[in-house]
HTML snippet that shows the backbone in 3Dmol.js (N, CA, C, O; Angstrom):
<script src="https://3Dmol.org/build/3Dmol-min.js"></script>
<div id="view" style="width:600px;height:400px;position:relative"></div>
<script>
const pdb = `
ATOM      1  N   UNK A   1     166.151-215.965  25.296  1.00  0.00           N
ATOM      2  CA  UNK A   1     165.092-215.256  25.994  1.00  0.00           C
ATOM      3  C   UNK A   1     164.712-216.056  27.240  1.00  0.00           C
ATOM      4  O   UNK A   1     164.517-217.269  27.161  1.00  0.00           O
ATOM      5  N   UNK A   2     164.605-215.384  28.391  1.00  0.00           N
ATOM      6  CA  UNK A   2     164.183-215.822  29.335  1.00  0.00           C
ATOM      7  C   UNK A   2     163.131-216.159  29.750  1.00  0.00           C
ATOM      8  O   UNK A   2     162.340-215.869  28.853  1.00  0.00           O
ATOM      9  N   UNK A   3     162.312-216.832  30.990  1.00  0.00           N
ATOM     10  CA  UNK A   3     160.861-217.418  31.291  1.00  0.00           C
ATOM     11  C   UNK A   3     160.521-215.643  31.369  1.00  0.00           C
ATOM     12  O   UNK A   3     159.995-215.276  30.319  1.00  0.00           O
ATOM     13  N   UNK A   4     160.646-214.908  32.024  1.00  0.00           N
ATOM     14  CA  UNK A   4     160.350-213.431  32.096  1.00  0.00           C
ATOM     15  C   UNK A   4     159.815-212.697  30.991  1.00  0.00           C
ATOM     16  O   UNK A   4     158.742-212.161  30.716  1.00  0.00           O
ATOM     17  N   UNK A   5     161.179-212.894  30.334  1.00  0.00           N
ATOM     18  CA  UNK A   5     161.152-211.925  29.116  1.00  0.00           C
ATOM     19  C   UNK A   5     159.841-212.937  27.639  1.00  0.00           C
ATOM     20  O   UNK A   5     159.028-212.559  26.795  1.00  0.00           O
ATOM     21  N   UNK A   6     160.235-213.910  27.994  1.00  0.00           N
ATOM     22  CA  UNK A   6     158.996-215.061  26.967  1.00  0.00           C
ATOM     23  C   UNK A   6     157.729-214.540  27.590  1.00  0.00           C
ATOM     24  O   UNK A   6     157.153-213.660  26.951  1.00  0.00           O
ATOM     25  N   UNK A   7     157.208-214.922  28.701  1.00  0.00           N
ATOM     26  CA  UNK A   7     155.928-214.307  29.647  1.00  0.00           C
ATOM     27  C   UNK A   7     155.596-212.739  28.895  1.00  0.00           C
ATOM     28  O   UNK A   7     154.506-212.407  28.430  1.00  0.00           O
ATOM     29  N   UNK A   8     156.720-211.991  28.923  1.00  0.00           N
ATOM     30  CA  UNK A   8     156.345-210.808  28.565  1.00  0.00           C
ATOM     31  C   UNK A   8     156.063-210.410  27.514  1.00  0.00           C
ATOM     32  O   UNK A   8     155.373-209.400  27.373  1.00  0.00           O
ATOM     33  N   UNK A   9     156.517-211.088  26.552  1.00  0.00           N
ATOM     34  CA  UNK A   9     156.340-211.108  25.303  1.00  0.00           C
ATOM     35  C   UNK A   9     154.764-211.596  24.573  1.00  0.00           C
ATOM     36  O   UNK A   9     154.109-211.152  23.629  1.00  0.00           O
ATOM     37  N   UNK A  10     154.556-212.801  25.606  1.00  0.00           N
ATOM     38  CA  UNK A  10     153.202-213.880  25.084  1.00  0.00           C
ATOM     39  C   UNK A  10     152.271-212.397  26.099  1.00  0.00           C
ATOM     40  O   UNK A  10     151.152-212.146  25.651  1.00  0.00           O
ATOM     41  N   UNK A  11     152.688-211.608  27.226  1.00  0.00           N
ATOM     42  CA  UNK A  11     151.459-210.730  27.419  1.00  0.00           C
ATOM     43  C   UNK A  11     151.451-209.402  26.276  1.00  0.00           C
ATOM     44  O   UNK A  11     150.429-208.786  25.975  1.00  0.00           O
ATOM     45  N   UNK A  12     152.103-209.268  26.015  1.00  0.00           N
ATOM     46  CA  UNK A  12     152.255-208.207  24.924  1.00  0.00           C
ATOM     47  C   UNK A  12     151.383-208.548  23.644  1.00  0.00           C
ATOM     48  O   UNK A  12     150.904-207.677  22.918  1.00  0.00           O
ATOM     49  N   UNK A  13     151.227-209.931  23.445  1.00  0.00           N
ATOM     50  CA  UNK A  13     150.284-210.475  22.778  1.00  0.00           C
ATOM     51  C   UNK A  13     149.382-210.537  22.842  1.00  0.00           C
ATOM     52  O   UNK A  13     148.671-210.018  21.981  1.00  0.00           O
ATOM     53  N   UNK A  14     148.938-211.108  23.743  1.00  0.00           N
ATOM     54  CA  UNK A  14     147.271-211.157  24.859  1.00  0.00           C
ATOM     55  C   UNK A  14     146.883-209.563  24.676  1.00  0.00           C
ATOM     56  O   UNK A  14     145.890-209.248  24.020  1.00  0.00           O
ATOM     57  N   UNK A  15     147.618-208.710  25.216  1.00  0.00           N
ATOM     58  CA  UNK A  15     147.153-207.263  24.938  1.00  0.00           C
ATOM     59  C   UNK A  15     146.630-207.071  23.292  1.00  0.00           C
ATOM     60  O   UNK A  15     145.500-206.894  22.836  1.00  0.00           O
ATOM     61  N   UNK A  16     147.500-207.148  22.856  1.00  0.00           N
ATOM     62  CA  UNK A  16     147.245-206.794  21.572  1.00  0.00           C
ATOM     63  C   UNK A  16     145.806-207.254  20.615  1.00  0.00           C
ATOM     64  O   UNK A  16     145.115-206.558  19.871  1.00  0.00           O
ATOM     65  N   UNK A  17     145.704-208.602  20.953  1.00  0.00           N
ATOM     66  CA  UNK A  17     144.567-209.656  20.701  1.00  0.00           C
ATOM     67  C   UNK A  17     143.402-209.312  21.125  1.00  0.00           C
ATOM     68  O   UNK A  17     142.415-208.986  20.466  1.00  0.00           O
ATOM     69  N   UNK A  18     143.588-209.423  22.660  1.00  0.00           N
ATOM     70  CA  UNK A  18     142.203-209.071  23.474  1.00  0.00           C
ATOM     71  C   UNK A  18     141.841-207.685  23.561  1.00  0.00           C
ATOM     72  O   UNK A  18     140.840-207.556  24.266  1.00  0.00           O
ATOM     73  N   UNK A  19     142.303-206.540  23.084  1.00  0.00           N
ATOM     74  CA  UNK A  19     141.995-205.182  23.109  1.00  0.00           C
ATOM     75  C   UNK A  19     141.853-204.931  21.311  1.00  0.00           C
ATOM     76  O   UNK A  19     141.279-203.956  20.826  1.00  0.00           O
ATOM     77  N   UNK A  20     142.557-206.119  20.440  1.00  0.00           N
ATOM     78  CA  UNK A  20     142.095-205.278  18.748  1.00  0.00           C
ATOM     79  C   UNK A  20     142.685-204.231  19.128  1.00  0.00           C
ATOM     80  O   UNK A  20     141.965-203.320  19.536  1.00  0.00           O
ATOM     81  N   UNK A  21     144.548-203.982  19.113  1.00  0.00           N
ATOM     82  CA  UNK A  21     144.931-203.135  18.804  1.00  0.00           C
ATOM     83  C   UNK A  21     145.689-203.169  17.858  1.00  0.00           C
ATOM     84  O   UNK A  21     146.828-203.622  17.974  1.00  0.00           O
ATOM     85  N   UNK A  22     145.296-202.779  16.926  1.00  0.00           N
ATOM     86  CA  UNK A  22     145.483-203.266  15.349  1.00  0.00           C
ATOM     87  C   UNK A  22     146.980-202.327  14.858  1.00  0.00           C
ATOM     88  O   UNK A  22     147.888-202.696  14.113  1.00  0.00           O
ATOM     89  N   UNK A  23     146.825-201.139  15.522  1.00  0.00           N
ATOM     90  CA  UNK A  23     148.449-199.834  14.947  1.00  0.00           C
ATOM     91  C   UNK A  23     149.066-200.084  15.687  1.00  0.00           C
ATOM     92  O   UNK A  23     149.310-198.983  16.180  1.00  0.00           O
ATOM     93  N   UNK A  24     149.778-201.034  16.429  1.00  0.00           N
ATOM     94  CA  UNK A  24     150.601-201.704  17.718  1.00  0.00           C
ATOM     95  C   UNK A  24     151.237-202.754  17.516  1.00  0.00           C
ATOM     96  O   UNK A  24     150.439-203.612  17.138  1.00  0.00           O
ATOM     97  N   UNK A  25     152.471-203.224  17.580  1.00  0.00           N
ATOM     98  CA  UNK A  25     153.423-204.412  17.781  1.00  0.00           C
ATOM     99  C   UNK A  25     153.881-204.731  18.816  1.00  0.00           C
ATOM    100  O   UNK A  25     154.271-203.691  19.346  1.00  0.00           O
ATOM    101  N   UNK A  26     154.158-205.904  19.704  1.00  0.00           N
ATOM    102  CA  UNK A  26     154.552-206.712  20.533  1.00  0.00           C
ATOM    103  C   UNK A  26     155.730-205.681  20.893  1.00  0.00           C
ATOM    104  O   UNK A  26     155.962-205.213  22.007  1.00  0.00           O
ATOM    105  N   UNK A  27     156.357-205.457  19.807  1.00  0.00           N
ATOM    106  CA  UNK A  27     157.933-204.918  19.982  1.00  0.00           C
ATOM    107  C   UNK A  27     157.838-203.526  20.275  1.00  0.00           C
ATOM    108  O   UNK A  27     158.848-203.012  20.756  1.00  0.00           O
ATOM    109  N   UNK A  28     156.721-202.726  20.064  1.00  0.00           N
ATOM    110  CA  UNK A  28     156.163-200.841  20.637  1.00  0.00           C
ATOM    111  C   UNK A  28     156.200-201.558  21.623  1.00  0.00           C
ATOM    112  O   UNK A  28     157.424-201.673  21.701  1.00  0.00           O
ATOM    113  N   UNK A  29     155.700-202.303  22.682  1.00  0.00           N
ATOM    114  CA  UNK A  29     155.069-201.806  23.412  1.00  0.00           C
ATOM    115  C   UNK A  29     156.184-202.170  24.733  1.00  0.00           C
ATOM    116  O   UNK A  29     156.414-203.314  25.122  1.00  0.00           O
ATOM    117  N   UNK A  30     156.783-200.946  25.290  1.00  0.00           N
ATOM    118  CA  UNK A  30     158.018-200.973  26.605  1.00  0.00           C
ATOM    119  C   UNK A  30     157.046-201.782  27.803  1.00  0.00           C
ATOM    120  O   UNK A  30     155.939-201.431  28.211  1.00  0.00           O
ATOM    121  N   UNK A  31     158.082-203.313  28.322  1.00  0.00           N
ATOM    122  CA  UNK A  31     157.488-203.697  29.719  1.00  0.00           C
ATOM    123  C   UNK A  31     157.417-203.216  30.976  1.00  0.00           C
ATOM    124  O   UNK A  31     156.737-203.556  31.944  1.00  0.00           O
ATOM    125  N   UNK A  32     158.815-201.753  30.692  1.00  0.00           N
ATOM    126  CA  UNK A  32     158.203-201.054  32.100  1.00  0.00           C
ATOM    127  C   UNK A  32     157.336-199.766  31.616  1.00  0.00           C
ATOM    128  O   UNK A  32     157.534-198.916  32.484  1.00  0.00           O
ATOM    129  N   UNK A  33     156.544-199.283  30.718  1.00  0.00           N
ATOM    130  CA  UNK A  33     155.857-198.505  30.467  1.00  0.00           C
ATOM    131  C   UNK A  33     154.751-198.118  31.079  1.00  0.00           C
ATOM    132  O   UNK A  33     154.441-199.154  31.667  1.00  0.00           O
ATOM    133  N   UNK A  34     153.950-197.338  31.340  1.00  0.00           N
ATOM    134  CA  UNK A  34     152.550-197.371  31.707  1.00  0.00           C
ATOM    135  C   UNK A  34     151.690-197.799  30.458  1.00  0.00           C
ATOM    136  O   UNK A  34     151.789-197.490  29.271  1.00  0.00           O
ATOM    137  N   UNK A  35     150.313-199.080  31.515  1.00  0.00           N
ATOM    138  CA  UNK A  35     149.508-198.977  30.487  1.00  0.00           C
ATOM    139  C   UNK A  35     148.626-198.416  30.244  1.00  0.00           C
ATOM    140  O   UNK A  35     147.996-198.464  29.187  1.00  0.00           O
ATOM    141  N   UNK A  36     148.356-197.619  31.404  1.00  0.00           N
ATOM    142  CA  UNK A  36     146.678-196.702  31.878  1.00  0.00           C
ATOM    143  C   UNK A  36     147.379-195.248  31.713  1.00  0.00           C
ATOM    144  O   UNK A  36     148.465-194.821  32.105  1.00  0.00           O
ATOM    145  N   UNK A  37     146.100-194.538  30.821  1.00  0.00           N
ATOM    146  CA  UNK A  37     146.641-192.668  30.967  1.00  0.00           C
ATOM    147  C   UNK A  37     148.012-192.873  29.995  1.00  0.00           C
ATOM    148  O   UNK A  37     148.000-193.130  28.791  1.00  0.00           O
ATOM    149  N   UNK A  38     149.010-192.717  30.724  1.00  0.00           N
ATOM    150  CA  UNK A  38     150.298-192.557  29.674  1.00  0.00           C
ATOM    151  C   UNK A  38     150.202-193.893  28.981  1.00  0.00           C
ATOM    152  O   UNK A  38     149.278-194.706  28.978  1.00  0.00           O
ATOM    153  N   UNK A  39     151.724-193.927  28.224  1.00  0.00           N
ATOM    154  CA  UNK A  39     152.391-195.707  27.341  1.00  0.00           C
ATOM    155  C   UNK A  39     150.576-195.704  26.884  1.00  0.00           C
ATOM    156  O   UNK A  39     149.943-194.661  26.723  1.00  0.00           O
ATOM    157  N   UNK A  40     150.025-197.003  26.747  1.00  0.00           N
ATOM    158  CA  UNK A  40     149.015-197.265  25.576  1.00  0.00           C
ATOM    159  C   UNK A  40     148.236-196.734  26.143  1.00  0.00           C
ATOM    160  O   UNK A  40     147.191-197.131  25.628  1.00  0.00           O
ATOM    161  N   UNK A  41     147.916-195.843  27.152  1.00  0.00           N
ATOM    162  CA  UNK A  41     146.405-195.430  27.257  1.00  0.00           C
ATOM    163  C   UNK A  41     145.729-195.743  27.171  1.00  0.00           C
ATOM    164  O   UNK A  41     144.874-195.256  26.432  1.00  0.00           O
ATOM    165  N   UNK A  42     145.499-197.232  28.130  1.00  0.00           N
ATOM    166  CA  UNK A  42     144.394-198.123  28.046  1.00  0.00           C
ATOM    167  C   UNK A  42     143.221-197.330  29.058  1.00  0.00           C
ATOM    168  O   UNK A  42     143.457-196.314  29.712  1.00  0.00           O
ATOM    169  N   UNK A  43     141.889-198.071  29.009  1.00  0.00           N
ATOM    170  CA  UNK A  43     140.773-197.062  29.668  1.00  0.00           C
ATOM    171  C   UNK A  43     140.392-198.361  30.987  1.00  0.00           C
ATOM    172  O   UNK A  43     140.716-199.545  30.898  1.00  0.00           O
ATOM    173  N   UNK A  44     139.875-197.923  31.788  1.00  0.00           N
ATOM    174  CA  UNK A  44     138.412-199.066  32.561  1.00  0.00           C
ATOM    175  C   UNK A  44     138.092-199.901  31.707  1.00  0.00           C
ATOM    176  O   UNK A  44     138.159-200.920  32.394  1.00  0.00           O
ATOM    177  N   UNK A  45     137.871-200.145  30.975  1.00  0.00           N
ATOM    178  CA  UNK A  45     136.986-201.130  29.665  1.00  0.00           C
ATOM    179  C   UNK A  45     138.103-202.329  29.366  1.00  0.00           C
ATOM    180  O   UNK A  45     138.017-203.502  29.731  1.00  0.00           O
ATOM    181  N   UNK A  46     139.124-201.739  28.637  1.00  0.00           N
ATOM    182  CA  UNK A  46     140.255-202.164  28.076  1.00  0.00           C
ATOM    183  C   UNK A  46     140.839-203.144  29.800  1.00  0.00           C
ATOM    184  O   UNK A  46     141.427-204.214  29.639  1.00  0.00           O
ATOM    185  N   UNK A  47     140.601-202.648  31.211  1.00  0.00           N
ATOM    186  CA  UNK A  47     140.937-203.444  31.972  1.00  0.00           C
ATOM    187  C   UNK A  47     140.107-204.461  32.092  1.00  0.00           C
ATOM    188  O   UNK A  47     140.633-205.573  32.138  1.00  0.00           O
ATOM    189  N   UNK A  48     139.116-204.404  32.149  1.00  0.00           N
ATOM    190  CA  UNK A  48     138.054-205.123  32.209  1.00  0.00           C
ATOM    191  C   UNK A  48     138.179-206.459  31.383  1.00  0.00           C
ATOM    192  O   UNK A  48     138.008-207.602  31.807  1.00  0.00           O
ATOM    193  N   UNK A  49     138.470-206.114  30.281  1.00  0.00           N
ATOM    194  CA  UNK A  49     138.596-207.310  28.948  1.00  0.00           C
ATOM    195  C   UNK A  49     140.004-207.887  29.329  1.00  0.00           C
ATOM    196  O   UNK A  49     140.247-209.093  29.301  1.00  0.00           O
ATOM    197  N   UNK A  50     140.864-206.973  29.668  1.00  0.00           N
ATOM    198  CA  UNK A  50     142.743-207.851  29.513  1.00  0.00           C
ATOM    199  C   UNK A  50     142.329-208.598  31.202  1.00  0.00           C
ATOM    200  O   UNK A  50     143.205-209.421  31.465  1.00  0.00           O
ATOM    201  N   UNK A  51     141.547-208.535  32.037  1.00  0.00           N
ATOM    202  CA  UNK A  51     141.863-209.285  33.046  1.00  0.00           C
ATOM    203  C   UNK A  51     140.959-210.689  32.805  1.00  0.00           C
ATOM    204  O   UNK A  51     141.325-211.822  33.119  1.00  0.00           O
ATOM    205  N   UNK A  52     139.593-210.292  32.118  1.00  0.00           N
ATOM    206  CA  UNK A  52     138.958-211.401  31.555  1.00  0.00           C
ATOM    207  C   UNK A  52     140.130-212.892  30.836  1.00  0.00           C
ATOM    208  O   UNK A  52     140.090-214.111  31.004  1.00  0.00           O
ATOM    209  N   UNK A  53     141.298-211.744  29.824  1.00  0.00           N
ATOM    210  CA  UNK A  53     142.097-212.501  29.474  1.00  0.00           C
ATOM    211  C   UNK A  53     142.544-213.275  29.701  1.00  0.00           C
ATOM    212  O   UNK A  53     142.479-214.458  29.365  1.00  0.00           O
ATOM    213  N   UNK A  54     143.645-212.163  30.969  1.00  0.00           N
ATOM    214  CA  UNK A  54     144.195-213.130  31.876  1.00  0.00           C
ATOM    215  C   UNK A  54     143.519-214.100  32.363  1.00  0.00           C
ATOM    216  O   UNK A  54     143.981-215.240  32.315  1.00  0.00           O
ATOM    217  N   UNK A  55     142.625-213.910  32.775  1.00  0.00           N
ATOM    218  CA  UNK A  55     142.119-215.227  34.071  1.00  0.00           C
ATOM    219  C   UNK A  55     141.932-216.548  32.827  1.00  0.00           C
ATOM    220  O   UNK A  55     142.167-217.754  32.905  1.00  0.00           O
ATOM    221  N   UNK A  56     141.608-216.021  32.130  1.00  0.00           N
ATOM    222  CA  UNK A  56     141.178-217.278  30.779  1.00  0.00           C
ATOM    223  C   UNK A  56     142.673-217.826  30.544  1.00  0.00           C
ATOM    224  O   UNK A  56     142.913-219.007  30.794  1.00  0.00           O
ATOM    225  N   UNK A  57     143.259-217.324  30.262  1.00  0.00           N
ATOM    226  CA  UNK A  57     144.561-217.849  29.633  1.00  0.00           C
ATOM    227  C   UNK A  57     145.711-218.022  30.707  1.00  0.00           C
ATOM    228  O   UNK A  57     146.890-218.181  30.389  1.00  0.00           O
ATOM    229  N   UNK A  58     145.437-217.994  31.488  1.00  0.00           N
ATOM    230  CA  UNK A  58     146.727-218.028  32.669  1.00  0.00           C
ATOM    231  C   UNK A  58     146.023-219.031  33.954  1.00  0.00           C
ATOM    232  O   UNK A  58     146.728-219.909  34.451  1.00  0.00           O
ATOM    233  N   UNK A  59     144.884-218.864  34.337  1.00  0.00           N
ATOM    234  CA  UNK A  59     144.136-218.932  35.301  1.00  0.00           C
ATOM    235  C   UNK A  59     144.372-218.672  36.340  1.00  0.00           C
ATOM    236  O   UNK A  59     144.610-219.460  37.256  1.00  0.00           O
ATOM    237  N   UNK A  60     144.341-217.252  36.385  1.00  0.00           N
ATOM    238  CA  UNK A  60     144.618-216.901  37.609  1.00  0.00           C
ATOM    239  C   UNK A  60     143.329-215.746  37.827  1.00  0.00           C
ATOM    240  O   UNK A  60     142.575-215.491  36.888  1.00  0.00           O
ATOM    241  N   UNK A  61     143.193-215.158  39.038  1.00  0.00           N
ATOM    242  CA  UNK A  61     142.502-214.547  39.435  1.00  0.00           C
ATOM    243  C   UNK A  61     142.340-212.704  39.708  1.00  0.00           C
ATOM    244  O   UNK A  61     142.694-212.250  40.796  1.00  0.00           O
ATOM    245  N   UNK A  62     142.026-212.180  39.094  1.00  0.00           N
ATOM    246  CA  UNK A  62     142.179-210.882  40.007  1.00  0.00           C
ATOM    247  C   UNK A  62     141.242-210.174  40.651  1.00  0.00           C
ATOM    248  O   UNK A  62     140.094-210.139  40.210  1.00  0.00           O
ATOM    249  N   UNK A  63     141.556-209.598  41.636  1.00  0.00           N
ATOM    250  CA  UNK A  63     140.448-209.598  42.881  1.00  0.00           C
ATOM    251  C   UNK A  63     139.862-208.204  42.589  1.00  0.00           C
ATOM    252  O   UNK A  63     139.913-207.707  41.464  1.00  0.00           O
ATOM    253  N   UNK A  64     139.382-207.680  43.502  1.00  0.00           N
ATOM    254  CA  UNK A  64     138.736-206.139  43.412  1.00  0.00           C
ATOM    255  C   UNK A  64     139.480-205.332  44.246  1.00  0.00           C
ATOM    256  O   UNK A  64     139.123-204.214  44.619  1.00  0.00           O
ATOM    257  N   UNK A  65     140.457-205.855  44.528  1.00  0.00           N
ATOM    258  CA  UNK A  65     140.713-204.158  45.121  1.00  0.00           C
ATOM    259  C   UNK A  65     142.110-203.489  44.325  1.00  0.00           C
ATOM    260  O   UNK A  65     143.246-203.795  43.963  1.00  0.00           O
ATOM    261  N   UNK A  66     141.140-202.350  44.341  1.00  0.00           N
ATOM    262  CA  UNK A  66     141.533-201.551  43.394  1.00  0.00           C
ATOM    263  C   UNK A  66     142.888-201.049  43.338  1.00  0.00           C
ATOM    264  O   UNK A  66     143.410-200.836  42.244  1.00  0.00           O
ATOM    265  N   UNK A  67     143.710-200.772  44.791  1.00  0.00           N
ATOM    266  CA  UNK A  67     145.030-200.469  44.718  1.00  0.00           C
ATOM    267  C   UNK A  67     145.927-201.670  44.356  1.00  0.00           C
ATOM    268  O   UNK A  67     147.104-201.592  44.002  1.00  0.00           O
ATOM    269  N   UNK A  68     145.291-202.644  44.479  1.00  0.00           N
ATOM    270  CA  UNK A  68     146.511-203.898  43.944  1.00  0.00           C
ATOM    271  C   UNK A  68     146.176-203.754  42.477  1.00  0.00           C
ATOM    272  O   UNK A  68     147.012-203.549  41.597  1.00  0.00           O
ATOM    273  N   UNK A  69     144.828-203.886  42.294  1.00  0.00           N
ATOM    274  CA  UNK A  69     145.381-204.144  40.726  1.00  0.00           C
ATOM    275  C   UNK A  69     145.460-202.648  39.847  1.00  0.00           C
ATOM    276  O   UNK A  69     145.179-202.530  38.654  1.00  0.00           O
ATOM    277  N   UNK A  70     145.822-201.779  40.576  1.00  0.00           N
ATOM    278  CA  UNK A  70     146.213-200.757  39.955  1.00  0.00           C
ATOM    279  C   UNK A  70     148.093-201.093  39.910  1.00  0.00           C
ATOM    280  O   UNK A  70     148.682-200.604  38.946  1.00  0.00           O
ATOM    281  N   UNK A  71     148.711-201.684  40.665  1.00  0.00           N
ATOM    282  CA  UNK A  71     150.127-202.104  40.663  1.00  0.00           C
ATOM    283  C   UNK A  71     150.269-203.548  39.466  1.00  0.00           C
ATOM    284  O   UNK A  71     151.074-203.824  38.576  1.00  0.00           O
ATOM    285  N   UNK A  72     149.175-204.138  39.956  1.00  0.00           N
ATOM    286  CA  UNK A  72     148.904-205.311  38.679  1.00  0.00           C
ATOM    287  C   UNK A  72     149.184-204.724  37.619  1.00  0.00           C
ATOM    288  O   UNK A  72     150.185-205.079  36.997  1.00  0.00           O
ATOM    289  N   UNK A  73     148.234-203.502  37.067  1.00  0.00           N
ATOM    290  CA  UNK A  73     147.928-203.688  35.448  1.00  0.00           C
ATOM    291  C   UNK A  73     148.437-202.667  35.202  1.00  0.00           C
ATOM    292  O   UNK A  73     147.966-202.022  34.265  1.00  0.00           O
ATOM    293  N   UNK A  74     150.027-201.926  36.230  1.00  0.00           N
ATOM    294  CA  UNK A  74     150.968-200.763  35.837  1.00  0.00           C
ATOM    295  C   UNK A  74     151.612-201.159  34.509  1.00  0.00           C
ATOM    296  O   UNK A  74     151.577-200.512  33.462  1.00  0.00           O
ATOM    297  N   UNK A  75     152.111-202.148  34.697  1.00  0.00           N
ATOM    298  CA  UNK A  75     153.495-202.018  33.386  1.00  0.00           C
ATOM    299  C   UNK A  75     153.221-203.625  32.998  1.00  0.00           C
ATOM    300  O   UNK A  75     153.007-204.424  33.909  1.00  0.00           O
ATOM    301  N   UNK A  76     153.240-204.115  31.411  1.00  0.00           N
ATOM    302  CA  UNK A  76     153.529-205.647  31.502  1.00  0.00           C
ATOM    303  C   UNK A  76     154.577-206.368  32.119  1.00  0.00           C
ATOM    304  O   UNK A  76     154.484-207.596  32.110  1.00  0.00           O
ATOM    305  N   UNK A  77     155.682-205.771  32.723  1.00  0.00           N
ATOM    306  CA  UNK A  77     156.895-206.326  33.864  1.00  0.00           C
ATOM    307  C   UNK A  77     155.883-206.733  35.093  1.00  0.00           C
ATOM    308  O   UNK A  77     156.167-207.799  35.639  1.00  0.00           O
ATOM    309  N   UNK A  78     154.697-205.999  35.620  1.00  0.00           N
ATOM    310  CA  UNK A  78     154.841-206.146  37.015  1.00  0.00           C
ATOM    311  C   UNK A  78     152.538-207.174  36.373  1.00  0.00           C
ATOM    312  O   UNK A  78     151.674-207.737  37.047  1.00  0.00           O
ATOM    313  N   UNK A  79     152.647-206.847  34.958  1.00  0.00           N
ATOM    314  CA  UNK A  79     151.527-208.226  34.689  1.00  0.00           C
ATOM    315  C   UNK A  79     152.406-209.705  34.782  1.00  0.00           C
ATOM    316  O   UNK A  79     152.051-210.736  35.353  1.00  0.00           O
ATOM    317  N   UNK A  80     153.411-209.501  34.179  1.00  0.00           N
ATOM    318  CA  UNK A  80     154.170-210.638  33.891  1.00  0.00           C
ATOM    319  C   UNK A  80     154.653-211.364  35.406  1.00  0.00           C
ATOM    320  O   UNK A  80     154.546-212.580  35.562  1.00  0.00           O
ATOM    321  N   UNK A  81     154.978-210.819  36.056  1.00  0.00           N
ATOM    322  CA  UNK A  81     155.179-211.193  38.227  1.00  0.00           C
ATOM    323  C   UNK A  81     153.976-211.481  38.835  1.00  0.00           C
ATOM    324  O   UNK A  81     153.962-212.235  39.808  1.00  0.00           O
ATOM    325  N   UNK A  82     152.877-210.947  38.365  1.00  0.00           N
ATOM    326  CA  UNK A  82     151.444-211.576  38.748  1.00  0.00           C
ATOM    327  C   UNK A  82     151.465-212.371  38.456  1.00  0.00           C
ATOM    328  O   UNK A  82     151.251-213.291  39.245  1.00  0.00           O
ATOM    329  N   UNK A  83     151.696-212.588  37.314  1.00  0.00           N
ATOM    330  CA  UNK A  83     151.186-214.369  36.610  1.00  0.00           C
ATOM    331  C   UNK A  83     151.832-215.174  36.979  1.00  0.00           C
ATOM    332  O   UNK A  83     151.429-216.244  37.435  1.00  0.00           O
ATOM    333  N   UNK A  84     153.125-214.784  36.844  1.00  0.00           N
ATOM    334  CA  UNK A  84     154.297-216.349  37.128  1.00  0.00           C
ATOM    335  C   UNK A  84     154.000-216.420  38.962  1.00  0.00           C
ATOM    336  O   UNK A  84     154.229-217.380  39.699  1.00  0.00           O
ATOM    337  N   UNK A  85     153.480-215.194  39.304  1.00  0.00           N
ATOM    338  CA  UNK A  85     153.129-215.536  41.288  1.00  0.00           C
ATOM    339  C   UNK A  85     152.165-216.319  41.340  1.00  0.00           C
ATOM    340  O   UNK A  85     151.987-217.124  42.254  1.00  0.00           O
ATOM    341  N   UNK A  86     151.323-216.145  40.211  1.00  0.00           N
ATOM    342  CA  UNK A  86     149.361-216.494  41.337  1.00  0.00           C
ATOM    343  C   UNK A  86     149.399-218.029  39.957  1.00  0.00           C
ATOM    344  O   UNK A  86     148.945-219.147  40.200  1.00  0.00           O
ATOM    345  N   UNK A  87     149.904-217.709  38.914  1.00  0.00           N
ATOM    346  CA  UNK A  87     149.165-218.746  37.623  1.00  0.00           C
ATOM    347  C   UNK A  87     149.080-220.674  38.441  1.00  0.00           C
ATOM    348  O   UNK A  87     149.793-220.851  39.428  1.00  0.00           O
ATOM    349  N   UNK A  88     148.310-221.756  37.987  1.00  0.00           N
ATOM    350  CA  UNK A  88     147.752-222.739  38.951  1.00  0.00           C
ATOM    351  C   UNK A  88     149.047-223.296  38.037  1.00  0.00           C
ATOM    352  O   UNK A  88     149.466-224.443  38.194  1.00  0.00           O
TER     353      UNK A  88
END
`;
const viewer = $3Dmol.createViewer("view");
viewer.addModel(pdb, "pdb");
viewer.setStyle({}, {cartoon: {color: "spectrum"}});
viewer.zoomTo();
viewer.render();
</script>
């Protein structure tokens, strides 16, 4: 497994953890999937808490504007390229 595919895996986790999604496995959940509306149908709320995550566990930052981190928090492939870009 690769630094990518490991990253993607440990966010597939973080999701799972920090949202208490209890009927869900690491292994459901596709890295190019949607996570908002379609794929897990995460809400506003559910972003709110997984970026709290992130910043806790990665330390990295995410800003407010809204069209980036609407590309941010598309698919765990393009969470997983945030992190390994911005993480200290």
């Amino acid at each position: 497994m690769g630094t990518t595919e490991a990253l993607e895996q440990e966010l597939k986790e973080l999701i799972i953890d920090a949202l208490a999604l209890e009927d869900i496995t690491p292994g459901e959940i596709d890295s190019e999937a949607a996570l908002f509306v379609e794929g897990l149908g995460l809400d506003s709320i559910d972003a709110l808490e997984l970026a709290m995550a992130l910043e806790e566990r990665y330390e990295v930052k995410i800003g407010d504007d809204p069209e980036m981190n609407q590309r941010i928090f598309a698919s765990v492939r393009n969470l997983a390229a945030f992190v390994e870009e911005n993480r200290v």
